[in-house]
DSSP file (Angstrom, degrees, kcal/mol; ACC not computed):
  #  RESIDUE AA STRUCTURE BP1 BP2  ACC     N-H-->O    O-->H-N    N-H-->O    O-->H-N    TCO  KAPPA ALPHA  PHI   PSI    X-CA   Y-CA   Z-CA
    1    1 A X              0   0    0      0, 0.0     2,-1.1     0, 0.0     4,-0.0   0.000 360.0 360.0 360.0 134.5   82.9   51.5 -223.8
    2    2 A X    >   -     0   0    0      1,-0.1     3,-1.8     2,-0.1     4,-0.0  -0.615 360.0-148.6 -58.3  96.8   83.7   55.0 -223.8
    3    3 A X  G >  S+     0   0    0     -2,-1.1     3,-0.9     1,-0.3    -1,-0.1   0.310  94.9  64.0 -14.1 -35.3   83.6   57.2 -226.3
    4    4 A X  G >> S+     0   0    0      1,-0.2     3,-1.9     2,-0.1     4,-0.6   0.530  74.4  89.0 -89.1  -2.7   86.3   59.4 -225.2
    5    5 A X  G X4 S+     0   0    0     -3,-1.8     3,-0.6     1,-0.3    -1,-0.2   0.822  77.7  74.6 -58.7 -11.6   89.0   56.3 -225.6
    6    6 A X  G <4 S+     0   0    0     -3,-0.9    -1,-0.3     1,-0.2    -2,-0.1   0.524  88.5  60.7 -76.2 -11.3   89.0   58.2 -229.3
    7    7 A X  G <4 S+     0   0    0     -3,-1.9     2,-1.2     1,-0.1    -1,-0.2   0.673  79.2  87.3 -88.5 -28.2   91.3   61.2 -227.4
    8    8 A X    X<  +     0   0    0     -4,-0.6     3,-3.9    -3,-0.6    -1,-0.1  -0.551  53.3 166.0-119.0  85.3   94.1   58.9 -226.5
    9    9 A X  T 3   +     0   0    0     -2,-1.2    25,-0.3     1,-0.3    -1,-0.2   0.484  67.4  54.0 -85.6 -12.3   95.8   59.4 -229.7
   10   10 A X  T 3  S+     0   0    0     -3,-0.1    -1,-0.3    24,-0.1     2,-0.3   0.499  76.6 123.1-116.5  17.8   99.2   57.8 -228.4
   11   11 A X    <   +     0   0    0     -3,-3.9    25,-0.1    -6,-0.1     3,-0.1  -0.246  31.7 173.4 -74.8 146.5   97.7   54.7 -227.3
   12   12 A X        +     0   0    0     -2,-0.3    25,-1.0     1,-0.2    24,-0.9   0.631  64.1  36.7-120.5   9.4   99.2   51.4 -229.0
   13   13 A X  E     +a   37   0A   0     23,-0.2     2,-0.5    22,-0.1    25,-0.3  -0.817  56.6 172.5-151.8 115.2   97.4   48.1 -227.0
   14   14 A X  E     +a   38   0A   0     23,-1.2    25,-1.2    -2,-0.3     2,-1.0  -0.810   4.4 178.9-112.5  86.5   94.0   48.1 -225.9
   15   15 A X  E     +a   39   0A   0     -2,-0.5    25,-0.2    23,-0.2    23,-0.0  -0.771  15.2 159.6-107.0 116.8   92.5   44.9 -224.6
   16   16 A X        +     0   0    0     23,-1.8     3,-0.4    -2,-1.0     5,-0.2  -0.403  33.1 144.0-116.0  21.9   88.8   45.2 -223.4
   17   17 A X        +     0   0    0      1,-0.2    25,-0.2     2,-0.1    24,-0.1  -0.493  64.4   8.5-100.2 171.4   88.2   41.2 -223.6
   18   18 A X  S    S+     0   0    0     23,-1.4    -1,-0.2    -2,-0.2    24,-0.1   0.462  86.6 120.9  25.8  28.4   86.0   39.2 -221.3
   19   19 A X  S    S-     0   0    0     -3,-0.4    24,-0.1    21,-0.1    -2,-0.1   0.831  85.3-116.4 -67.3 -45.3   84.6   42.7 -219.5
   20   20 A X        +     0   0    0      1,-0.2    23,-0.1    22,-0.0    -3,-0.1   0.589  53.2 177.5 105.4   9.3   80.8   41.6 -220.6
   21   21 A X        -     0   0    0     -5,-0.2    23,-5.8    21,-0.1    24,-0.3  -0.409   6.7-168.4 -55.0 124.4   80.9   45.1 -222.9
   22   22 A X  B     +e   44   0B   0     21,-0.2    23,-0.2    22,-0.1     2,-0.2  -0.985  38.7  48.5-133.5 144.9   77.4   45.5 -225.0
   23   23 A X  S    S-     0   0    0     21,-0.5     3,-0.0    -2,-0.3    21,-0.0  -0.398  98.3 -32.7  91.1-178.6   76.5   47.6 -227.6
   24   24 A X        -     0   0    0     -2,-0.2     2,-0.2    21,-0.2    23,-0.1  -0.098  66.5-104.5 -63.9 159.5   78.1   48.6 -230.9
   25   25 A X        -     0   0    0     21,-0.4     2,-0.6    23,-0.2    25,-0.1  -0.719  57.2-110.4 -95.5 149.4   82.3   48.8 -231.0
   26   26 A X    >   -     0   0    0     -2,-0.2     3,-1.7     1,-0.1     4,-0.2  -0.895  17.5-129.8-114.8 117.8   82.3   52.5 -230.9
   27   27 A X  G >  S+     0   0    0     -2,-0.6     3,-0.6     1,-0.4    -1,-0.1   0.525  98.8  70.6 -35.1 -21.5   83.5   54.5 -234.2
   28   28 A X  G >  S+     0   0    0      1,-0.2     3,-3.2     2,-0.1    -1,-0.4   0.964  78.7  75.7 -88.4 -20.9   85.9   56.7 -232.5
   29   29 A X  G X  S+     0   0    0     -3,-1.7     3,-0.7     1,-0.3    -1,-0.2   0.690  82.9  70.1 -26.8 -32.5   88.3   53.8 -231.9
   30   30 A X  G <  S+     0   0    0     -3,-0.6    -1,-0.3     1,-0.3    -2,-0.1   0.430  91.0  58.4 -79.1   8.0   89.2   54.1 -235.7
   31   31 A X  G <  S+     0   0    0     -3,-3.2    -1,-0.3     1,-0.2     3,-0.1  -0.232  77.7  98.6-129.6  65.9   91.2   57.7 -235.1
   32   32 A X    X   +     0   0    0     -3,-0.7     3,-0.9     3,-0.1    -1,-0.2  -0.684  52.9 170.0-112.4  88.4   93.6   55.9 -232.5
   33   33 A X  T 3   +     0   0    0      1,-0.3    26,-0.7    -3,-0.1    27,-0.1   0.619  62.2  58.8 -55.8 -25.4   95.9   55.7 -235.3
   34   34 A X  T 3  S+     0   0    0    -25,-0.3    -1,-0.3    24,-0.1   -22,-0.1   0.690  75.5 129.5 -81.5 -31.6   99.1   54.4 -233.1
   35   35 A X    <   +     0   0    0     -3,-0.9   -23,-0.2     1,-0.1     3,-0.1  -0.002  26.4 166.3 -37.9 104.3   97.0   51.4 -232.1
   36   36 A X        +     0   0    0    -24,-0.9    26,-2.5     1,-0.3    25,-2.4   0.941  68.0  29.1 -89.9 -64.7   99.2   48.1 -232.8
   37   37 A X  E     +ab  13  62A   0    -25,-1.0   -23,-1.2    23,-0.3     2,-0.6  -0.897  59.0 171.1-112.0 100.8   96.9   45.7 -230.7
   38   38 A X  E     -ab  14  63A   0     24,-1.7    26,-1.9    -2,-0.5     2,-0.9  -0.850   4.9-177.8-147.5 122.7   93.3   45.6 -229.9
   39   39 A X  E     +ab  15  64A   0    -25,-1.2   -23,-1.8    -2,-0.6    26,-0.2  -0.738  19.9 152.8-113.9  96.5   91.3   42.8 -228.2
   40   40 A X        +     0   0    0     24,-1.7     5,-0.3    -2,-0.9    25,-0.3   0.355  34.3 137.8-107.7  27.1   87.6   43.2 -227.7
   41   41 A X        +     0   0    0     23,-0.4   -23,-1.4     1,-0.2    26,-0.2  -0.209  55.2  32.4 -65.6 143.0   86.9   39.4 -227.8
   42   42 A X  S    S+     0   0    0     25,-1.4    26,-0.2    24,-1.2    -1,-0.2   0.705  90.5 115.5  83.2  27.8   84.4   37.7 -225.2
   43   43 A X  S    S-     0   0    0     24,-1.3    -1,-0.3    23,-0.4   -21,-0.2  -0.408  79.7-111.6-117.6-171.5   81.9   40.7 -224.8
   44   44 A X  B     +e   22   0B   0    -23,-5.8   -21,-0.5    24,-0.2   -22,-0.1   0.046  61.1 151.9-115.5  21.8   78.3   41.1 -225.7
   45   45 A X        +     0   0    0    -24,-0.3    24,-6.5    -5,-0.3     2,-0.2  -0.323  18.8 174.2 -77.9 138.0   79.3   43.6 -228.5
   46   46 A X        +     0   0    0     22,-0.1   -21,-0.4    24,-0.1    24,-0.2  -0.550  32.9  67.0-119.7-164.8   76.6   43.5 -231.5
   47   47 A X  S    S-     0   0    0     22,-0.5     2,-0.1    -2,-0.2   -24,-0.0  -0.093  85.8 -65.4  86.0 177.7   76.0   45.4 -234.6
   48   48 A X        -     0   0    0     22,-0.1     2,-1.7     1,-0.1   -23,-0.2  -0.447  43.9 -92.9-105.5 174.5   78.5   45.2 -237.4
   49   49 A X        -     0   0    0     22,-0.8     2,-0.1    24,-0.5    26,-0.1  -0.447  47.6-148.8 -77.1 110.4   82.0   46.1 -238.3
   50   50 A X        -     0   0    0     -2,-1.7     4,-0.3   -25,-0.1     3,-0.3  -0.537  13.0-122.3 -96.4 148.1   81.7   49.4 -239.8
   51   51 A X  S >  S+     0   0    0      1,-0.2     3,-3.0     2,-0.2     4,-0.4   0.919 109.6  57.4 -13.7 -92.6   84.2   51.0 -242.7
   52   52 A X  G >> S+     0   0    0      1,-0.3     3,-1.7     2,-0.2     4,-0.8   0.797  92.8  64.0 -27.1 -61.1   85.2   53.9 -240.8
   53   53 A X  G 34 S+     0   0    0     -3,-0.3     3,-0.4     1,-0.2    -1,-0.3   0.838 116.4  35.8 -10.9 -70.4   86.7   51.8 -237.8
   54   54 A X  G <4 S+     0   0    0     -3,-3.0    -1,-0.2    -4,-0.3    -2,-0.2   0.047  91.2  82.1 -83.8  10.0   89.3   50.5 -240.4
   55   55 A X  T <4 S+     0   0    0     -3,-1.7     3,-0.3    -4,-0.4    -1,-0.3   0.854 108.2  23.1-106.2 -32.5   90.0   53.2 -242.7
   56   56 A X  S  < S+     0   0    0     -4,-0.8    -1,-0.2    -3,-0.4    -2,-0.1   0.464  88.7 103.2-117.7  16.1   92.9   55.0 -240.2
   57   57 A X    >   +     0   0    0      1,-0.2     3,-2.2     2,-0.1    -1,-0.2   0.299  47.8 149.7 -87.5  20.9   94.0   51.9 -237.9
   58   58 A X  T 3   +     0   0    0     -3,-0.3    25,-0.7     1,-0.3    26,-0.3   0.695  68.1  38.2  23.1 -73.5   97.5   51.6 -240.1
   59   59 A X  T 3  S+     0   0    0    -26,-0.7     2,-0.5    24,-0.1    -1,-0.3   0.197  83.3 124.3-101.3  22.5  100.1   50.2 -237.8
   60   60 A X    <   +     0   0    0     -3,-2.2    24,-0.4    21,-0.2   -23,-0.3  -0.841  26.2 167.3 -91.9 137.4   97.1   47.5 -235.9
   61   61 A X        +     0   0    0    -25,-2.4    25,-2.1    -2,-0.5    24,-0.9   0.294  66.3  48.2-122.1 -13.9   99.1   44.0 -236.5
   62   62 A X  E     +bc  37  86A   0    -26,-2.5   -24,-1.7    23,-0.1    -1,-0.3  -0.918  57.7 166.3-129.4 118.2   96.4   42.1 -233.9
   63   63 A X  E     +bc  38  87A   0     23,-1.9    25,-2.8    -2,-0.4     2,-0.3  -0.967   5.5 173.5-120.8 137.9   92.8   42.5 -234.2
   64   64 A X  E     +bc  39  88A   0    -26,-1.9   -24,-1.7    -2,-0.3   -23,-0.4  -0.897  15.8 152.7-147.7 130.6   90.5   39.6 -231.8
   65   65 A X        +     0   0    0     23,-1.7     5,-0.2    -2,-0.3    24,-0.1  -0.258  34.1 144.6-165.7   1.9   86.7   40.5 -231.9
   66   66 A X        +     0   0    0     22,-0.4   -24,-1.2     1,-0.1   -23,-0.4  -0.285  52.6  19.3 -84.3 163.1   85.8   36.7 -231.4
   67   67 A X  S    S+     0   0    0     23,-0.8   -25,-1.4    24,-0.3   -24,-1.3   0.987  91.9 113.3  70.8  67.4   82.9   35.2 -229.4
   68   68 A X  S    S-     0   0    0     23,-1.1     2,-0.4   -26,-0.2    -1,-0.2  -0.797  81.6-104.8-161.2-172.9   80.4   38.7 -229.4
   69   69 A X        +     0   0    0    -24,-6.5     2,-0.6    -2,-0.2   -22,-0.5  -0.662  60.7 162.7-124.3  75.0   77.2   38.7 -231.2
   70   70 A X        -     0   0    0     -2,-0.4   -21,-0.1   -24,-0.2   -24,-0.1  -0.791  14.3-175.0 -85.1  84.3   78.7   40.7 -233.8
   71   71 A X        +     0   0    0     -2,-0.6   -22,-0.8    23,-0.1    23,-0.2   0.581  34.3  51.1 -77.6-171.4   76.5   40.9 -237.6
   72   72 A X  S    S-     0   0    0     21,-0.3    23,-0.7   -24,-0.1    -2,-0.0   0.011  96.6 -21.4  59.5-165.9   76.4   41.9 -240.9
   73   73 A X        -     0   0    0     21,-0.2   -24,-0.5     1,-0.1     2,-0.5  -0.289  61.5-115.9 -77.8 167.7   79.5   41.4 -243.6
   74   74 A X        -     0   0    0     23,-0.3    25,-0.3    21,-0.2     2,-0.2  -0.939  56.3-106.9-100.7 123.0   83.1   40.8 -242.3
   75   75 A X    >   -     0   0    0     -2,-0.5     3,-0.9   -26,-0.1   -25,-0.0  -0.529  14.1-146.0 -80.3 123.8   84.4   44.5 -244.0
   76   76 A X  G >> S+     0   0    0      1,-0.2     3,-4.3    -2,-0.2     4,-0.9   0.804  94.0  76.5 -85.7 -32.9   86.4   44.0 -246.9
   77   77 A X  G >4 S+     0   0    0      1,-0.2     3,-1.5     2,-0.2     4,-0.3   0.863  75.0  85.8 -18.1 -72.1   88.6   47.6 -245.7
   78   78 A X  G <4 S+     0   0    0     -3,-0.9    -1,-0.2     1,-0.4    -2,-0.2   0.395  86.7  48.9 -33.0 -34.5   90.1   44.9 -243.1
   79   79 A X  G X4 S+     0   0    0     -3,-4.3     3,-0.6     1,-0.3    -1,-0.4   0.494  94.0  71.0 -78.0   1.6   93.1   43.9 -246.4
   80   80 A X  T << S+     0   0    0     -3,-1.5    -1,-0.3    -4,-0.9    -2,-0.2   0.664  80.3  92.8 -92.7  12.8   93.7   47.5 -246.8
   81   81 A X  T >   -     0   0    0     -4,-0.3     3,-1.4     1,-0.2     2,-1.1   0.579  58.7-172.8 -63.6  -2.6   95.6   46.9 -243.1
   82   82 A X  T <  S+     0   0    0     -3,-0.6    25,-0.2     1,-0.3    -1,-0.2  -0.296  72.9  47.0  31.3 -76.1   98.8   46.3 -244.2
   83   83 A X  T 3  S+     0   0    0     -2,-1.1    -1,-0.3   -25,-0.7   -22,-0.1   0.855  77.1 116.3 -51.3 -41.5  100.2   45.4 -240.9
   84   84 A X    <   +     0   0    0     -3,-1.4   -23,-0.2   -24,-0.4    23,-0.2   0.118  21.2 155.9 -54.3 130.2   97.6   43.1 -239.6
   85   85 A X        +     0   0    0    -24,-0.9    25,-4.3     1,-0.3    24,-1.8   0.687  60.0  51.8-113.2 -38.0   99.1   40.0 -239.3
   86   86 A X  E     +cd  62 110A   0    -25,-2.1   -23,-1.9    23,-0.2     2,-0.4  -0.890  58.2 173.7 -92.6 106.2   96.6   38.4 -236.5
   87   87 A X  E     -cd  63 111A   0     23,-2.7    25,-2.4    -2,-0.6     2,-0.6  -0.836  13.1-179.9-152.1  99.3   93.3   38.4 -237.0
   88   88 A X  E     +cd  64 112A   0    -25,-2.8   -23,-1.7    -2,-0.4   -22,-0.4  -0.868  23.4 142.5-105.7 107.3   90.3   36.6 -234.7
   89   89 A X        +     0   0    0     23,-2.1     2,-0.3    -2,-0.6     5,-0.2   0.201  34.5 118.9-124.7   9.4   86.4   37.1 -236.0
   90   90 A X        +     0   0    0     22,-0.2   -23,-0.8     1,-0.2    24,-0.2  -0.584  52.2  43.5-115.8 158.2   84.7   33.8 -235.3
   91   91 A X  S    S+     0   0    0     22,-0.4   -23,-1.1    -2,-0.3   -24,-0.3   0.913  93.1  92.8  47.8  76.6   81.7   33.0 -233.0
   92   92 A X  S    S-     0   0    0    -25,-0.2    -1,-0.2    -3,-0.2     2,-0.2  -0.680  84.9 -95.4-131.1-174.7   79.7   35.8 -234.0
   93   93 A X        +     0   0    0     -2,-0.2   -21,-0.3   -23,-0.1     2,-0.2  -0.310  50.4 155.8-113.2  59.1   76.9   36.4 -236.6
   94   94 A X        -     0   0    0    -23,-0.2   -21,-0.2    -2,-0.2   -23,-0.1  -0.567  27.0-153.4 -98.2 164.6   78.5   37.8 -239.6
   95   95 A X        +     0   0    0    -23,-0.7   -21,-0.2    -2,-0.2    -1,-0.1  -0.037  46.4  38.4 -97.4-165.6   76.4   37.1 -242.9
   96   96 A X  S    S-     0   0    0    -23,-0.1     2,-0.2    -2,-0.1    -2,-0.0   0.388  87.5 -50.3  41.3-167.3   77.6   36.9 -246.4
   97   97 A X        -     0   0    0      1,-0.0     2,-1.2   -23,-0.0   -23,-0.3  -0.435  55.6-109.1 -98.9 149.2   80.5   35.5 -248.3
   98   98 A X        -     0   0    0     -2,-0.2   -23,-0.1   -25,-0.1    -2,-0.1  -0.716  46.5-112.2-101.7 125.8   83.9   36.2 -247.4
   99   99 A X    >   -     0   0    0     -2,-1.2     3,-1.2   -25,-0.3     4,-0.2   0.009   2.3-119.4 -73.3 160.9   85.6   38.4 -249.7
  100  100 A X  G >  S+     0   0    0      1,-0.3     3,-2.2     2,-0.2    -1,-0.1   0.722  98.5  66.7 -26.4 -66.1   88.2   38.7 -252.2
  101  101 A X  G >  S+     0   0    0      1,-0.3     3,-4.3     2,-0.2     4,-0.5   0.749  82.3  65.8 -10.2 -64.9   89.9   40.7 -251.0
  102  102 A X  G X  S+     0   0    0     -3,-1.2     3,-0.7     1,-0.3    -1,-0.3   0.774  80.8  79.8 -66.5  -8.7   91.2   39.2 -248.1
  103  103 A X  G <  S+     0   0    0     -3,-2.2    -1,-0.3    -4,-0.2    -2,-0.2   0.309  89.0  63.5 -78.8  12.3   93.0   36.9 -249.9
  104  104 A X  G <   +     0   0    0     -3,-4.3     2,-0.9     3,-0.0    -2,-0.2   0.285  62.4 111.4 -90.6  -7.6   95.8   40.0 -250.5
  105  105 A X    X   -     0   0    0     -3,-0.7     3,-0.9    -4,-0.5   -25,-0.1  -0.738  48.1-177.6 -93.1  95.6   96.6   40.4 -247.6
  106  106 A X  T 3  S+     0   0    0     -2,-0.9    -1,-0.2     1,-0.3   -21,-0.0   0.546  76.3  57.0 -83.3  -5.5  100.4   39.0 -247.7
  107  107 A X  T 3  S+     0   0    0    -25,-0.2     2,-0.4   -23,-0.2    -1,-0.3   0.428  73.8 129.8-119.0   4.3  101.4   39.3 -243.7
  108  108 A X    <   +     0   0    0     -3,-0.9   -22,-0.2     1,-0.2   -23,-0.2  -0.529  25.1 170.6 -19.0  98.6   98.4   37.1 -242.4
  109  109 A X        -     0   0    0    -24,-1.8     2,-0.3    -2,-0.4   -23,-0.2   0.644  68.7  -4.5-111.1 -24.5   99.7   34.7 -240.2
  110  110 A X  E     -d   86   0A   0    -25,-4.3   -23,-2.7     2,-0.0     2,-0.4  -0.807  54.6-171.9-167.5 145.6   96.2   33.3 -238.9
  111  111 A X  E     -d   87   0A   0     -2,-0.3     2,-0.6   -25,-0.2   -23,-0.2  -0.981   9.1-161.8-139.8 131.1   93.1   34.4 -239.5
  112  112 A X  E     +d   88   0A   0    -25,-2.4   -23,-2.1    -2,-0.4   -22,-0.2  -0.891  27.2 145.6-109.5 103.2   90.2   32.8 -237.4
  113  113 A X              0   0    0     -2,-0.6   -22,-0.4     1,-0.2   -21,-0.2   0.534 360.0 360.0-135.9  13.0   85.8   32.9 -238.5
  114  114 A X              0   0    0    -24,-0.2    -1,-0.2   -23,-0.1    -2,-0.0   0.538 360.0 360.0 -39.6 360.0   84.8   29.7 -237.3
């Protein structure tokens, strides 16, 4: 995925699923700040979900990541979303325990890690 998709600062939907996309979900994704919606489920994306991704995505209410070979911890950042209400992370390889946290999250209407 391209790098420069962090410049399009008034995007709000981005779906990128079943393209066959490999390598790490790419850090600049986290400064599209209007971004409601984002599906990169059914890609070859590895590595883990890093902080920084989560820290400015505010107003994202759908996040789907499923079925990539994604690792490491499921990022505990993910409750400080407010909005997110949808949220699909399962058939991947994350490690650890799933945290507290995420049990705060009052607008969760389905949350997926099988």
């Amino acid at each position: 995925m391209p790098s420069e998709l962090g410049d399009m600062k008034q995007l709000k939907s981005l779906d990128f699923s079943g393209n066959g996309f490999n390598g790490t979900v790419p850090i600049r994704l986290g400064e599209l700040t209007r971004l409601q919606d984002l599906d990169l489920s059914d890609n070859l994306l590895s590595g883990s979900l890093t902080v920084s991704l989560f820290t400015n995505l505010q107003s994202l209410s759908y996040l789907d990541v499923s079925n990539n070979l994604l690792s490491g911890n499921i990022p505990p950042e993910i409750s400080h979303l407010k909005k997110l209400s949808d949220h699909y992370l399962g058939i991947n390889q994350f490690t650890g325990s799933i945290q507290s946290e995420l049990g705060n999250c009052k607008n969760f209407k389905s949350v997926v890690l099988s």
